[in-house]
mmCIF file as Biopython writes it, N, C-alpha, C and O atoms, coordinates in Angstrom:
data_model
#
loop_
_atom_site.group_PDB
_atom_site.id
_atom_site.type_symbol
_atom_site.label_atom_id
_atom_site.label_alt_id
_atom_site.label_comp_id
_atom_site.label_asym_id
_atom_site.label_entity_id
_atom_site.label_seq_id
_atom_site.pdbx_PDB_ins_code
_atom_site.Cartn_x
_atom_site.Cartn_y
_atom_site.Cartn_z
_atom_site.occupancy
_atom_site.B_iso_or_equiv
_atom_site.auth_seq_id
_atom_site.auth_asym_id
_atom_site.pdbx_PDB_model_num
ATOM 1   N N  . UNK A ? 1  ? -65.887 48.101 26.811  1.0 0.0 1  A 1 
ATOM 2   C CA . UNK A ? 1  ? -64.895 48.222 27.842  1.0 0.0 1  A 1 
ATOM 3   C C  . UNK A ? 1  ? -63.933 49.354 27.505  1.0 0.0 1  A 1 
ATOM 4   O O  . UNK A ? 1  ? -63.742 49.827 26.385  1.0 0.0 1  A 1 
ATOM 5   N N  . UNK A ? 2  ? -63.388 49.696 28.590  1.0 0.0 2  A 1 
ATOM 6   C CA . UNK A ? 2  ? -62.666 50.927 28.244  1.0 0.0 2  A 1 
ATOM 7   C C  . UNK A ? 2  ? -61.375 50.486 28.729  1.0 0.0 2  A 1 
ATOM 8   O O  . UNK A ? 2  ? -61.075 49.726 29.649  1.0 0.0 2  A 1 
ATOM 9   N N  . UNK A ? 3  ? -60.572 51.242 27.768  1.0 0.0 3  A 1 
ATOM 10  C CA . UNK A ? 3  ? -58.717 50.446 27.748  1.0 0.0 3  A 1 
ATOM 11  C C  . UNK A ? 3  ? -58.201 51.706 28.580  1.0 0.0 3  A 1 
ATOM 12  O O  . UNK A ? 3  ? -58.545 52.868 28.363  1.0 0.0 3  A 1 
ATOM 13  N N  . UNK A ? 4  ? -57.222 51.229 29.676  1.0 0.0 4  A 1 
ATOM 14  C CA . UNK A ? 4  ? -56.899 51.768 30.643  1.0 0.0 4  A 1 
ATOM 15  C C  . UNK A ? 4  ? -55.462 52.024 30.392  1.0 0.0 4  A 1 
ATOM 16  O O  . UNK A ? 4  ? -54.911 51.049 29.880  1.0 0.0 4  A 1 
ATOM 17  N N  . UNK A ? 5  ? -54.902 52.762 30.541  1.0 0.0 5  A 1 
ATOM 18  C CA . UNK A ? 5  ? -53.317 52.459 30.054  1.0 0.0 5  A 1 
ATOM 19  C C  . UNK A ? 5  ? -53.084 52.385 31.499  1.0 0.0 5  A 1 
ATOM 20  O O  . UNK A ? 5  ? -53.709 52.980 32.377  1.0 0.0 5  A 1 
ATOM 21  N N  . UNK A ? 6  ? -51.841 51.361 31.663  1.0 0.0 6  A 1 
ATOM 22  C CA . UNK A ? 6  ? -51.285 51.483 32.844  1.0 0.0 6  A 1 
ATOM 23  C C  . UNK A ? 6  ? -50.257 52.070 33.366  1.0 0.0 6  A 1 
ATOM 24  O O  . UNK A ? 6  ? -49.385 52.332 32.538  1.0 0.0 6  A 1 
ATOM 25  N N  . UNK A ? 7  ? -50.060 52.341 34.318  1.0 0.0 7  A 1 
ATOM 26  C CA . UNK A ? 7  ? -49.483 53.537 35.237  1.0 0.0 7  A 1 
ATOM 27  C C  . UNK A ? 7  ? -48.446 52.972 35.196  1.0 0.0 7  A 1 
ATOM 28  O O  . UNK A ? 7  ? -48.453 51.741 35.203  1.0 0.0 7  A 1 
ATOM 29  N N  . UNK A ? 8  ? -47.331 53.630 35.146  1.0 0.0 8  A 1 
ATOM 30  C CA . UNK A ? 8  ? -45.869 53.811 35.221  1.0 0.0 8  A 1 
ATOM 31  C C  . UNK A ? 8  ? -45.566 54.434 36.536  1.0 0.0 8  A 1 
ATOM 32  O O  . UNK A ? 8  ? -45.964 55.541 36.902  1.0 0.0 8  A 1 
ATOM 33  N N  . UNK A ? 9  ? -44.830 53.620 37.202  1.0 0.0 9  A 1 
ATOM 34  C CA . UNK A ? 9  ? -44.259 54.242 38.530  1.0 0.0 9  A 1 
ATOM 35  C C  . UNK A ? 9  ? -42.797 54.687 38.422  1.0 0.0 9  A 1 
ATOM 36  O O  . UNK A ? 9  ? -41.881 53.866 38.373  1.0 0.0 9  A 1 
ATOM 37  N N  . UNK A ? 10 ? -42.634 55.820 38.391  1.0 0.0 10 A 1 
ATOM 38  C CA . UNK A ? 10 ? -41.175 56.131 38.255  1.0 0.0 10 A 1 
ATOM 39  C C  . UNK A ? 10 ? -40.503 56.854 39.664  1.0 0.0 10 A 1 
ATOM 40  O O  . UNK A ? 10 ? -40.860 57.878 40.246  1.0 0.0 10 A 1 
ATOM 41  N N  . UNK A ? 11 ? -39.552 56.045 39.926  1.0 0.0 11 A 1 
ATOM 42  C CA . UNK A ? 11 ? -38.750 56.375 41.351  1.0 0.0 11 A 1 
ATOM 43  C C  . UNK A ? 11 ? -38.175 57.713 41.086  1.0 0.0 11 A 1 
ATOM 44  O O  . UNK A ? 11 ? -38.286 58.422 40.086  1.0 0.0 11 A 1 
ATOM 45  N N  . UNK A ? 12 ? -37.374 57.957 42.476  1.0 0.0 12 A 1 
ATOM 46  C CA . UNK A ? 12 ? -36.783 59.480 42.856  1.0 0.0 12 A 1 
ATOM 47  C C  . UNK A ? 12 ? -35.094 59.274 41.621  1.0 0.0 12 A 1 
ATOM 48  O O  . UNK A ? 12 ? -34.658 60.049 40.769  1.0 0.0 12 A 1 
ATOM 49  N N  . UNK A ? 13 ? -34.529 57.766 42.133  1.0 0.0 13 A 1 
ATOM 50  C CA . UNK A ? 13 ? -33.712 57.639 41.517  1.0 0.0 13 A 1 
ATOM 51  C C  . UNK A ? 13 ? -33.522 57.538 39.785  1.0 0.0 13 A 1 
ATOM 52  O O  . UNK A ? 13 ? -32.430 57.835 39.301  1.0 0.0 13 A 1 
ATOM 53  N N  . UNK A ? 14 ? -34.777 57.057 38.812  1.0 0.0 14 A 1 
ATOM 54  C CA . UNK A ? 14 ? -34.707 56.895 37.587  1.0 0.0 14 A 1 
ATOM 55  C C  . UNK A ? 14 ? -35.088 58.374 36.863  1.0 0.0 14 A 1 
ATOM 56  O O  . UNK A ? 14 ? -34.932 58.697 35.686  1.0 0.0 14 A 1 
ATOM 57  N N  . UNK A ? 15 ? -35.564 59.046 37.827  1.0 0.0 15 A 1 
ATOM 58  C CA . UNK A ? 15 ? -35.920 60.664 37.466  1.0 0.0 15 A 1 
ATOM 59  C C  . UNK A ? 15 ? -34.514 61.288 37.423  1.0 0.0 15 A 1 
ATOM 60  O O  . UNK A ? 15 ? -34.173 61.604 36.283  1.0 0.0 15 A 1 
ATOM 61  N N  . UNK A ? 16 ? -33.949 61.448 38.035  1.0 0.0 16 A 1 
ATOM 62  C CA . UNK A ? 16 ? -32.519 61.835 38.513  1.0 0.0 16 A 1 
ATOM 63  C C  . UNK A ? 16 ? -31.420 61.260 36.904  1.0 0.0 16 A 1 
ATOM 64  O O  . UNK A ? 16 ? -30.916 61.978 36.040  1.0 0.0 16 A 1 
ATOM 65  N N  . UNK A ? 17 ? -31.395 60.169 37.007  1.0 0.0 17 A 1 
ATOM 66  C CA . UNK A ? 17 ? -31.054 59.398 36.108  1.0 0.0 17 A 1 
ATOM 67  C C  . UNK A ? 17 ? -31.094 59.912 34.534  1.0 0.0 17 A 1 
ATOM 68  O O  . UNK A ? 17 ? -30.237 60.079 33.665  1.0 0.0 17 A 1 
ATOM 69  N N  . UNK A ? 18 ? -32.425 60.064 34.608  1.0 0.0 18 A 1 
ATOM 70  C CA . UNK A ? 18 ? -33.160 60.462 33.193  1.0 0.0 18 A 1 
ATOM 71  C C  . UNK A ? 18 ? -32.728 61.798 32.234  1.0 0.0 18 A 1 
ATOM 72  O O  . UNK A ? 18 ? -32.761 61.962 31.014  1.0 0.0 18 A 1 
ATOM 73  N N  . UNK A ? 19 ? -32.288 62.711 33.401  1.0 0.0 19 A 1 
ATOM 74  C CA . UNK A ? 19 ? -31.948 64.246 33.182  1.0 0.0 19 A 1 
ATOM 75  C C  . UNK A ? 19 ? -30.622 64.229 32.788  1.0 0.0 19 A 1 
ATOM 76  O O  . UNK A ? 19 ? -30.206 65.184 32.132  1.0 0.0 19 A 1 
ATOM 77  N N  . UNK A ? 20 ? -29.746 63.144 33.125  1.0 0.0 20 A 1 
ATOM 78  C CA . UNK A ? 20 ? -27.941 63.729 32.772  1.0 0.0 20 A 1 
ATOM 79  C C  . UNK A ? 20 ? -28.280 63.300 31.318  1.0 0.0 20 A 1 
ATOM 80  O O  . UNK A ? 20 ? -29.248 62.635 30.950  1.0 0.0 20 A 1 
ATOM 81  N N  . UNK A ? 21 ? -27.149 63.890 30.474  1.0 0.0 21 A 1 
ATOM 82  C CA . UNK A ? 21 ? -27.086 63.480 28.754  1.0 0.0 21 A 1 
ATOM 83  C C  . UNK A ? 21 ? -25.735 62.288 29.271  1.0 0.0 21 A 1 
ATOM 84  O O  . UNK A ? 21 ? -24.964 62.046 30.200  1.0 0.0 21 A 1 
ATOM 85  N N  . UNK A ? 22 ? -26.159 61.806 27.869  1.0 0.0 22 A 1 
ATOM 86  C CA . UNK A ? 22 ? -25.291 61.112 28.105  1.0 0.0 22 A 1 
ATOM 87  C C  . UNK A ? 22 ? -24.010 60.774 27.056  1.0 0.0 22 A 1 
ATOM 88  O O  . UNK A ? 22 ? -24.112 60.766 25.829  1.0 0.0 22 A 1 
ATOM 89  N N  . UNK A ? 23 ? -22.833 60.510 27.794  1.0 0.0 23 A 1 
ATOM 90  C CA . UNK A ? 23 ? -21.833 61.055 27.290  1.0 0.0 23 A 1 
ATOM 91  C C  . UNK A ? 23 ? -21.523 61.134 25.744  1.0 0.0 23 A 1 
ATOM 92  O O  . UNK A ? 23 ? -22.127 60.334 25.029  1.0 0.0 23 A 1 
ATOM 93  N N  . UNK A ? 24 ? -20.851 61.808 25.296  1.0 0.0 24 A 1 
ATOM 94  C CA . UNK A ? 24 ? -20.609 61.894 24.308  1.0 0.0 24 A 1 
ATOM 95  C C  . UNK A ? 24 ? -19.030 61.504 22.898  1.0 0.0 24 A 1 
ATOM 96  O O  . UNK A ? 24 ? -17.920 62.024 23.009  1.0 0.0 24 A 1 
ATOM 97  N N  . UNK A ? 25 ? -19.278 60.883 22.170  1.0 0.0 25 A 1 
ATOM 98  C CA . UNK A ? 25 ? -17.934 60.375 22.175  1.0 0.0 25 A 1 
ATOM 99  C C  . UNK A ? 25 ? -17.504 61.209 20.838  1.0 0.0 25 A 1 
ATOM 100 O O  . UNK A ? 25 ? -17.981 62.192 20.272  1.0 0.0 25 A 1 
ATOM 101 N N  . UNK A ? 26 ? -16.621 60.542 20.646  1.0 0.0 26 A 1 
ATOM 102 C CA . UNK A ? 26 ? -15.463 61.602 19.304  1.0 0.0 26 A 1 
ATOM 103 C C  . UNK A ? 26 ? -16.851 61.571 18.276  1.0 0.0 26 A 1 
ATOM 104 O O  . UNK A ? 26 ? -17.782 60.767 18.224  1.0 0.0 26 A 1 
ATOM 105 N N  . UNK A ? 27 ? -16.517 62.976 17.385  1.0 0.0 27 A 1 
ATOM 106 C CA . UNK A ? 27 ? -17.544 63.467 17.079  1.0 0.0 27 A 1 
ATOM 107 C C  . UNK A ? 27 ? -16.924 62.863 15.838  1.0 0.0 27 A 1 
ATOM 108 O O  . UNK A ? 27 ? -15.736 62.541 15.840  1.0 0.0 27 A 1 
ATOM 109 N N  . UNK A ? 28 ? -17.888 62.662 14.518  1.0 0.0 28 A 1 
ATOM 110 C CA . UNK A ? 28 ? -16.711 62.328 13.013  1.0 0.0 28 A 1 
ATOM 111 C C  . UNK A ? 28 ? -16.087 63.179 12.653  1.0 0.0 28 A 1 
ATOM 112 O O  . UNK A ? 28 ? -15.372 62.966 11.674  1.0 0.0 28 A 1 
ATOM 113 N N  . UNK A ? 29 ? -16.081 64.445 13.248  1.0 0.0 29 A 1 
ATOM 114 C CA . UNK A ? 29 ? -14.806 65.576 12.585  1.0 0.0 29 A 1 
ATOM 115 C C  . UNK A ? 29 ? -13.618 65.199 13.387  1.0 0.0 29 A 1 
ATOM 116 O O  . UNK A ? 29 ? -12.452 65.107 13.003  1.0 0.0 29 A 1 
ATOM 117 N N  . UNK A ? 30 ? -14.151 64.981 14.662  1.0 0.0 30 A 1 
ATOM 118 C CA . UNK A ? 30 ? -12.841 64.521 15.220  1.0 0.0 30 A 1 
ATOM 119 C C  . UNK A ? 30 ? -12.430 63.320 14.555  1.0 0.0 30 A 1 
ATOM 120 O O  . UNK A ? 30 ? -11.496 63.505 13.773  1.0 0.0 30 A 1 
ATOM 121 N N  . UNK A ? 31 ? -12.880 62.063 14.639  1.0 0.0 31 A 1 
ATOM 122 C CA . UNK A ? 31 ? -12.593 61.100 14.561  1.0 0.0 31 A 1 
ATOM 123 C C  . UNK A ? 31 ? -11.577 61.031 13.163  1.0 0.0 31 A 1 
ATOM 124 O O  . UNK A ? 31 ? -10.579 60.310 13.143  1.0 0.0 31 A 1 
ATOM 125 N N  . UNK A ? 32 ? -12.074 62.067 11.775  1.0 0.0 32 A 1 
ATOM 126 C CA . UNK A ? 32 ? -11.635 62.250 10.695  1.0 0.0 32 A 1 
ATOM 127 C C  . UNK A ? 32 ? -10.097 62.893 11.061  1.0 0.0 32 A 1 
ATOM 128 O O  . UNK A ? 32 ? -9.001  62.368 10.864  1.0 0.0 32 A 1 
ATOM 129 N N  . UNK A ? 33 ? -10.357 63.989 11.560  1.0 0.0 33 A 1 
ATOM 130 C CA . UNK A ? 33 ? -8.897  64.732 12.528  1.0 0.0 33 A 1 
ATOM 131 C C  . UNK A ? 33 ? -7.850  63.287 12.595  1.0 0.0 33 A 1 
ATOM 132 O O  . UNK A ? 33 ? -6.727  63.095 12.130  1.0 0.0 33 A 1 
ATOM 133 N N  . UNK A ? 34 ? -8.540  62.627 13.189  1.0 0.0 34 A 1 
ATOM 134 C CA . UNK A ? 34 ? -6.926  61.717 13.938  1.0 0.0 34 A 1 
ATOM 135 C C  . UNK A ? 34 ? -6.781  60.997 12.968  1.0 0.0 34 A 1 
ATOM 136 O O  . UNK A ? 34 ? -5.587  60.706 12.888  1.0 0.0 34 A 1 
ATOM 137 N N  . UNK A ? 35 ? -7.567  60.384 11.890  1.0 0.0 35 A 1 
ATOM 138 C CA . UNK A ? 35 ? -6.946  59.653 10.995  1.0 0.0 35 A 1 
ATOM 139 C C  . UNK A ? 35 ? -6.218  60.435 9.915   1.0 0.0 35 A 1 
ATOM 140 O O  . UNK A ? 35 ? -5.421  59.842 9.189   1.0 0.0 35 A 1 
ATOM 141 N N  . UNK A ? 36 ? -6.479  61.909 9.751   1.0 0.0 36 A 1 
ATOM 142 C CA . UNK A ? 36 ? -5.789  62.436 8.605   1.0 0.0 36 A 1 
ATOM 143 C C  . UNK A ? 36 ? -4.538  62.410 9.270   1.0 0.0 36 A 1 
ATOM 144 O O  . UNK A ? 36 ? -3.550  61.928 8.717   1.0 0.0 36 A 1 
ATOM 145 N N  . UNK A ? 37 ? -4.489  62.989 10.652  1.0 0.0 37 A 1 
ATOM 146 C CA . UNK A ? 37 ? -3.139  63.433 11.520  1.0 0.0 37 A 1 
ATOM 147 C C  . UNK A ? 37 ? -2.424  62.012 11.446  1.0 0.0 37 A 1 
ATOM 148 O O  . UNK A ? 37 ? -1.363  61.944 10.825  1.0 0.0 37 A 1 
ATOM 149 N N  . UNK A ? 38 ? -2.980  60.811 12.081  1.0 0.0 38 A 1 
ATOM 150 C CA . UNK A ? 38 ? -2.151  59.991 11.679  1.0 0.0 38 A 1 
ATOM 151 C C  . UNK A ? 38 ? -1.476  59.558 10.178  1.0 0.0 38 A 1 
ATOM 152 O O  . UNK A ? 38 ? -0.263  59.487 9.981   1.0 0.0 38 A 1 
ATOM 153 N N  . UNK A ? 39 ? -2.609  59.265 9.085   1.0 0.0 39 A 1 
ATOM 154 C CA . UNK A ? 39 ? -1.667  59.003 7.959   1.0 0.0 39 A 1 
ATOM 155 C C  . UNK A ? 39 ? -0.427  60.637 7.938   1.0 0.0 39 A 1 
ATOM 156 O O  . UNK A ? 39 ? 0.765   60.539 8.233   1.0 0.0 39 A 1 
ATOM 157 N N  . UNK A ? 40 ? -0.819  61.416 7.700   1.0 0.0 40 A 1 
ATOM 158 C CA . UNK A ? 40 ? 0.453   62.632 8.142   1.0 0.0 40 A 1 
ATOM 159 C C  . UNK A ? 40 ? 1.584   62.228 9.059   1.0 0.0 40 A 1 
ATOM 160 O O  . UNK A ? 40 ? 2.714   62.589 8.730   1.0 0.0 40 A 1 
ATOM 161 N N  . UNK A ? 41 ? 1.459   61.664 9.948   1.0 0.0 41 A 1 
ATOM 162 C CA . UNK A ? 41 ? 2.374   61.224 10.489  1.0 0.0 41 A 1 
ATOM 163 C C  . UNK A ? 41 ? 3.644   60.026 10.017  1.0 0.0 41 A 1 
ATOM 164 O O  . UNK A ? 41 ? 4.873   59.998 10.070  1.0 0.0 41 A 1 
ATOM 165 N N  . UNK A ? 42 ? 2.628   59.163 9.575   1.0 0.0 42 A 1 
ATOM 166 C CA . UNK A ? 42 ? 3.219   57.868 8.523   1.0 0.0 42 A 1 
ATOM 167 C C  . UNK A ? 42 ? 4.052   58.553 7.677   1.0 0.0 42 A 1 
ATOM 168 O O  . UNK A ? 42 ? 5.254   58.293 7.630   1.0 0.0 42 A 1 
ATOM 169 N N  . UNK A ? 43 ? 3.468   59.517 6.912   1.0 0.0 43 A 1 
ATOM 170 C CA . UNK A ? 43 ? 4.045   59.753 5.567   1.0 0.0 43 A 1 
ATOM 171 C C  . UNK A ? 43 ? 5.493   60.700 6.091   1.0 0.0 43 A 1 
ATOM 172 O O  . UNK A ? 43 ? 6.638   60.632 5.643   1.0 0.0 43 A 1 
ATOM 173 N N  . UNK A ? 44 ? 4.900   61.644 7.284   1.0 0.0 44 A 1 
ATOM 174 C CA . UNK A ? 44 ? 6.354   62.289 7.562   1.0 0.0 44 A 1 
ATOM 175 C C  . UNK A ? 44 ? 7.380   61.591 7.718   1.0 0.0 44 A 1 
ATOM 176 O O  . UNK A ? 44 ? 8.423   61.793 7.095   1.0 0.0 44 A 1 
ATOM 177 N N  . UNK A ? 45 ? 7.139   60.245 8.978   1.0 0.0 45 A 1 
ATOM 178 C CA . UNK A ? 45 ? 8.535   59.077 9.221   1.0 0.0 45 A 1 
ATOM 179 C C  . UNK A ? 45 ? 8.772   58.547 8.134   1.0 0.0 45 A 1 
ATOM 180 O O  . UNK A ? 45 ? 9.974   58.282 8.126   1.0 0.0 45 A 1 
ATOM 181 N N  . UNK A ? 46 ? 7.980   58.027 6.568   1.0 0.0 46 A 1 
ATOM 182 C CA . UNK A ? 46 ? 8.074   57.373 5.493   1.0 0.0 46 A 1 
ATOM 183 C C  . UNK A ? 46 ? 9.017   58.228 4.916   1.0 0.0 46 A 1 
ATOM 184 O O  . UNK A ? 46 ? 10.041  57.660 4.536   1.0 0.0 46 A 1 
ATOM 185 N N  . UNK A ? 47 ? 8.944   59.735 4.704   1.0 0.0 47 A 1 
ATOM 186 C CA . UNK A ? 47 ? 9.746   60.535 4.241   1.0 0.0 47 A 1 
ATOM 187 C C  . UNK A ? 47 ? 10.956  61.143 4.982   1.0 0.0 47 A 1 
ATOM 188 O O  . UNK A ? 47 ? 11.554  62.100 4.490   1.0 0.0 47 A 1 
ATOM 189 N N  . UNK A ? 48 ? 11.317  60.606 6.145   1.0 0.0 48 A 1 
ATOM 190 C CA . UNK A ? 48 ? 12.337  60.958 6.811   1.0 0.0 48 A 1 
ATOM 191 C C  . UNK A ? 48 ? 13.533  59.778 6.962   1.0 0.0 48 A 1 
ATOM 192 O O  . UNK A ? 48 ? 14.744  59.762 7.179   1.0 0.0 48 A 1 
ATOM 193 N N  . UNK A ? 49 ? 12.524  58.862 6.729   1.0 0.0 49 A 1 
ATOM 194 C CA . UNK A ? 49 ? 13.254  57.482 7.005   1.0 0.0 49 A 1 
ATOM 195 C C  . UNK A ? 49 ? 14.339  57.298 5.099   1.0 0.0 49 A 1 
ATOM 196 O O  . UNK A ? 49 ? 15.506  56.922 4.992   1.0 0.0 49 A 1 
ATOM 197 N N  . UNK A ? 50 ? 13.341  57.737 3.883   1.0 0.0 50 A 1 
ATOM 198 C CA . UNK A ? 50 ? 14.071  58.324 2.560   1.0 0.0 50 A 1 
ATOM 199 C C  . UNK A ? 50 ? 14.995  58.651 2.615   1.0 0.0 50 A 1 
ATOM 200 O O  . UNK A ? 50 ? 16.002  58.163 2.101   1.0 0.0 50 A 1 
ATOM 201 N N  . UNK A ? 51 ? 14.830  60.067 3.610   1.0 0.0 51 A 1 
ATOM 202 C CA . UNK A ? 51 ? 15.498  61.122 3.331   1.0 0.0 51 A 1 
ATOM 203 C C  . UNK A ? 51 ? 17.014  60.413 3.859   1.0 0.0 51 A 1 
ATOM 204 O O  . UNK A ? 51 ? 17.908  60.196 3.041   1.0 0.0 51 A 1 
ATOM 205 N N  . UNK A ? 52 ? 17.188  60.043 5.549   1.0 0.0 52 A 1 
ATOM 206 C CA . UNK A ? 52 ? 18.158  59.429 6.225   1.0 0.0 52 A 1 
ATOM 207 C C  . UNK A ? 52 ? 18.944  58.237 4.726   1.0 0.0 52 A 1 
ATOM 208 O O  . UNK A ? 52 ? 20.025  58.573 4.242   1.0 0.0 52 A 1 
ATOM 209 N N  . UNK A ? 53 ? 18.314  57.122 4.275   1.0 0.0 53 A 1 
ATOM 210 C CA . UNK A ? 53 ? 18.842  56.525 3.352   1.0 0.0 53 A 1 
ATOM 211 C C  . UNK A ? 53 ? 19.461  56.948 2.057   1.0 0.0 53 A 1 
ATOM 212 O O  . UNK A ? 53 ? 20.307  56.195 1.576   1.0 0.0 53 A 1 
ATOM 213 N N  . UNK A ? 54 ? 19.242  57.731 1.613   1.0 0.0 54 A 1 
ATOM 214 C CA . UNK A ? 54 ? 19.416  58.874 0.587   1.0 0.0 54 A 1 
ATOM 215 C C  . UNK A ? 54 ? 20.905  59.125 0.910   1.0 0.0 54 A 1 
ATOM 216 O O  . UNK A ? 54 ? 21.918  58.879 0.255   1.0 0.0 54 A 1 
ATOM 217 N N  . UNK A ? 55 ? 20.714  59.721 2.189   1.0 0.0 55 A 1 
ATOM 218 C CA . UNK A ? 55 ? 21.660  60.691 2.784   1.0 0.0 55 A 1 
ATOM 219 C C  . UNK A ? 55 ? 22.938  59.636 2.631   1.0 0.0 55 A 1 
ATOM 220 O O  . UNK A ? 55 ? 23.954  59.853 1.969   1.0 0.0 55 A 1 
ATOM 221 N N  . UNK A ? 56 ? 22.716  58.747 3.206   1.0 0.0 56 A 1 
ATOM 222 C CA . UNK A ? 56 ? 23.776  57.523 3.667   1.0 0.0 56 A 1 
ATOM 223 C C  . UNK A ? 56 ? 24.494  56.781 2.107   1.0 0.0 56 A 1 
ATOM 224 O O  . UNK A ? 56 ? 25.652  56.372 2.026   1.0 0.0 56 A 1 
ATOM 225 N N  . UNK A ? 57 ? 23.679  56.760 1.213   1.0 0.0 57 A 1 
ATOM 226 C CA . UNK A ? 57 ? 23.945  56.192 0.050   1.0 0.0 57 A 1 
ATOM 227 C C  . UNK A ? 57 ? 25.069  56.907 -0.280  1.0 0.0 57 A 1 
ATOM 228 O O  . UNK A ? 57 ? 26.152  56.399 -0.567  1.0 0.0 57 A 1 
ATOM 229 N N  . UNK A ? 58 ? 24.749  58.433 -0.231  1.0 0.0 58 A 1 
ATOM 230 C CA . UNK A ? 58 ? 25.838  59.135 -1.354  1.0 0.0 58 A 1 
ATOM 231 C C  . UNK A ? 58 ? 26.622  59.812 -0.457  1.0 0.0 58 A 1 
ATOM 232 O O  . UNK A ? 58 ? 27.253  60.818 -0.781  1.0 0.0 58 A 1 
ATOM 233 N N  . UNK A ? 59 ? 26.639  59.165 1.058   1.0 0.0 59 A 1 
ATOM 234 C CA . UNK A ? 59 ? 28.558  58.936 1.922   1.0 0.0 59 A 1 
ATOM 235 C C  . UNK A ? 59 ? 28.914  57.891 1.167   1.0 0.0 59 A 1 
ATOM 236 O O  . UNK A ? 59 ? 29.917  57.975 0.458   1.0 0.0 59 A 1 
ATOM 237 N N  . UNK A ? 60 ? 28.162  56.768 1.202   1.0 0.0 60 A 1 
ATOM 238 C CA . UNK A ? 60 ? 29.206  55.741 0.915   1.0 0.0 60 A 1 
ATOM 239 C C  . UNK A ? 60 ? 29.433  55.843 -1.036  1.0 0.0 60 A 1 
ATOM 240 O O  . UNK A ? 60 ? 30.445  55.436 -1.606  1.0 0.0 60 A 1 
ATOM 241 N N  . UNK A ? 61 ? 28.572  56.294 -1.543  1.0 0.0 61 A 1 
ATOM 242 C CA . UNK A ? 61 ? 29.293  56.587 -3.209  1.0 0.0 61 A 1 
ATOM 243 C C  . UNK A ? 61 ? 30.254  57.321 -3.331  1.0 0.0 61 A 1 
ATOM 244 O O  . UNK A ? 61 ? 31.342  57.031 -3.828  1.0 0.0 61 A 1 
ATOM 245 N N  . UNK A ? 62 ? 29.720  58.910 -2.622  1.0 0.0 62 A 1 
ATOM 246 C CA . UNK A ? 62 ? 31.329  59.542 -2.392  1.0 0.0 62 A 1 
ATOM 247 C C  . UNK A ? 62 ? 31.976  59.892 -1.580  1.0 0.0 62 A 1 
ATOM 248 O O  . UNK A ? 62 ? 31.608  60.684 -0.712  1.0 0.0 62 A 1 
ATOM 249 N N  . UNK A ? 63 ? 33.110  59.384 -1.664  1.0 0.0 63 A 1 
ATOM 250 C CA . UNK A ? 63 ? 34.419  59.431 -0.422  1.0 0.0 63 A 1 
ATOM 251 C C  . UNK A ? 63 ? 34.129  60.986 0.147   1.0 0.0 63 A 1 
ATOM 252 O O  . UNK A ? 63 ? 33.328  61.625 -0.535  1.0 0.0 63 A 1 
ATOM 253 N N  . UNK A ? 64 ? 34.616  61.572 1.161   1.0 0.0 64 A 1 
ATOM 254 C CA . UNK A ? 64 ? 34.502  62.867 1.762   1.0 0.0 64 A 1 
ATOM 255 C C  . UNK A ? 64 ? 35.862  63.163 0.855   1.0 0.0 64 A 1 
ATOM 256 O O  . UNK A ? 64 ? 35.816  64.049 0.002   1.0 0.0 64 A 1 
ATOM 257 N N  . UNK A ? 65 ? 36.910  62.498 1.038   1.0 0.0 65 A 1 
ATOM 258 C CA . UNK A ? 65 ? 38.440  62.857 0.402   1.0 0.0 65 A 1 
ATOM 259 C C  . UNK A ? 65 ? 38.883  62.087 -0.676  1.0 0.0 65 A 1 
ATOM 260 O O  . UNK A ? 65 ? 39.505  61.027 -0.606  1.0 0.0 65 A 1 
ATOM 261 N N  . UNK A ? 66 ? 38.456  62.799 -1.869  1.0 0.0 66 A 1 
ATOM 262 C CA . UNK A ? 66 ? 38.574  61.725 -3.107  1.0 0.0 66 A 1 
ATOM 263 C C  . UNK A ? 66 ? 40.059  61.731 -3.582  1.0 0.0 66 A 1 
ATOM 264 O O  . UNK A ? 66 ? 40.469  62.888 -3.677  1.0 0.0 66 A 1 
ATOM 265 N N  . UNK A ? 67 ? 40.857  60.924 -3.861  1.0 0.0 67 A 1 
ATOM 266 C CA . UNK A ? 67 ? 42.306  60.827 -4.368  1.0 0.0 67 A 1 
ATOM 267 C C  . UNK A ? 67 ? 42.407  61.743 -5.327  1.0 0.0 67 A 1 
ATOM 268 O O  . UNK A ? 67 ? 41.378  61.940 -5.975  1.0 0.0 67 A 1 
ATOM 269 N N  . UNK A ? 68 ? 43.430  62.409 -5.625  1.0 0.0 68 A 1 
ATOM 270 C CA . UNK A ? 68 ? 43.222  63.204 -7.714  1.0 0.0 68 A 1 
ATOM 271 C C  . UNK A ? 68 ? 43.940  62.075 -8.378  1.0 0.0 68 A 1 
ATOM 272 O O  . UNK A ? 68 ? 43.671  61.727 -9.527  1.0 0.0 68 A 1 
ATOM 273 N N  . UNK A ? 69 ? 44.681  61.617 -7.784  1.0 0.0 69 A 1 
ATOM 274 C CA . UNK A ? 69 ? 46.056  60.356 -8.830  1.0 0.0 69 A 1 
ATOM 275 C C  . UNK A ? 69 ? 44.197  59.490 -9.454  1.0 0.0 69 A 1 
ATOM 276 O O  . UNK A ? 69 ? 44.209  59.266 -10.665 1.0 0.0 69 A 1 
ATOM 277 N N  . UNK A ? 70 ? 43.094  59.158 -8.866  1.0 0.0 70 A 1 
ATOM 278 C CA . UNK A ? 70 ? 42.094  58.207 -9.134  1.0 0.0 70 A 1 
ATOM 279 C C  . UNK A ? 70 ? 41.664  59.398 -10.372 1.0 0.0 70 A 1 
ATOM 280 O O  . UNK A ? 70 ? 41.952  59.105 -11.532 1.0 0.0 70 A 1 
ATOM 281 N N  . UNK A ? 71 ? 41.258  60.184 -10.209 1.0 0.0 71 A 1 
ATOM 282 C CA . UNK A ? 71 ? 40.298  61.057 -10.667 1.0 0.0 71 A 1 
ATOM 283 C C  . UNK A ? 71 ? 40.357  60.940 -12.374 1.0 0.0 71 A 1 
ATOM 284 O O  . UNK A ? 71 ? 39.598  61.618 -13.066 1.0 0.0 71 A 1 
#
C-alpha cells in the first residue's frame, strides 16, 4: 500500500495570517538597559536622600550665629 500524505487545506485568511512577523518584545539589551537605568536611579535618590540628611545634621550641630562669650 502506498502512504498518502494528506492534504492540507489552507484558506485565503490563514495565508494572510502566516506572512505578518510577529511582534516583537524588549530585546535583552533592552531589557538589561532598564534594569541598569533603574538600579541608577535608586542609587541617585539613595544618594540624594544622604546628601539632604548630612546637610540637615550639621544646621542643627552648628548654629549659623555661634555666641564668642560660649566659644
Amino acid at each position: 500500500m502506498s502512504e498518502k500524505k494528506p492534504i492540507k487545506i489552507i484558506k485565503k485568511n490563514e495565508r494572510t495570517r502566516k506572512r505578518k512577523p510577529a511582534p516583537k518584545g524588549n530585546t535583552t539589551a533592552q531589557t538589561a538597559r532598564d534594569m541598569v537605568q533603574t538600579v541608577t536611579n535608586w542609587v541617585n535618590e539613595l544618594q540624594q536622600k544622604r546628601h539632604a540628611e548630612t546637610a540637615n545634621a550639621i544646621k542643627l550641630m552648628l548654629p549659623e550665629n555661634p555666641r564668642t562669650s560660649e566659644a
